[in-house]
N, C-alpha and C positions, 0 to 999 in steps of 0.2 A: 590558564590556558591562553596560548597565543593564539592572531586572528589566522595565522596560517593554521595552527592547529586543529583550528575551530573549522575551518575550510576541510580540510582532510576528514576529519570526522564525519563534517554534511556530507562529503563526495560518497564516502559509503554509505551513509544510509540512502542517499538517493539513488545510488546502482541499486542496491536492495530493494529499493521501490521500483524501479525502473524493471529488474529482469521478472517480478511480483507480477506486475502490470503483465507485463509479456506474454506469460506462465499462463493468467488469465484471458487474454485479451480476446481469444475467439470466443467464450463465453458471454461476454458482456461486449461485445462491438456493436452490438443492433441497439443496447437497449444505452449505450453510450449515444448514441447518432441520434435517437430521440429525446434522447433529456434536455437540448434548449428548448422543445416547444414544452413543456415540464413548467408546473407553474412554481412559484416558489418554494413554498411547502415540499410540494413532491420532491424537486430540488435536492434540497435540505436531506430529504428522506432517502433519495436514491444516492445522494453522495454517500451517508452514514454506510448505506450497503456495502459500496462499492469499497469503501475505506477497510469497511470489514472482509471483503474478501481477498483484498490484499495483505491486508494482515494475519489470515487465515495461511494464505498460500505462504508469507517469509516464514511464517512460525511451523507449518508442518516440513519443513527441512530442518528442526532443529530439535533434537533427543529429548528428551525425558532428562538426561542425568546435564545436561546442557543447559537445562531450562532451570533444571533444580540449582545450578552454581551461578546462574544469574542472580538471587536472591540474594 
């Protein structure tokens, strides 16, 4: 893979995260804006959430028979 390639490739997974993020954002905006007073732990604990719900929302747009040929 070339580094231009490799640039192309991140550029979509990062709109993916980007419009994920979006999808979510009025759900999680409040509890976004309190996470720096979050001590570290919590941190930690509320990013894994956060990660999970964006990864929730890119994978619920994508089928059953879609999911099964990514294997």
């Amino acid at each position: 893979m070339t580094r231009q390639e490799a640039i192309e490739r991140w550029k979509v997974l990062s709109e993916t995260v980007f419009w994920a993020e979006e999808a979510i954002r009025e759900k999680w905006d409040e509890r976004l804006h309190t996470a720096p007073s979050m001590n570290r732990e919590e941190q930690r604990q509320f990013a894994q959430e956060y990660f999970t719900a964006v990864a929730t929302e890119i994978v619920s747009k994508i089928s059953d028979e879609q999911l099964a040929a990514m294997e």
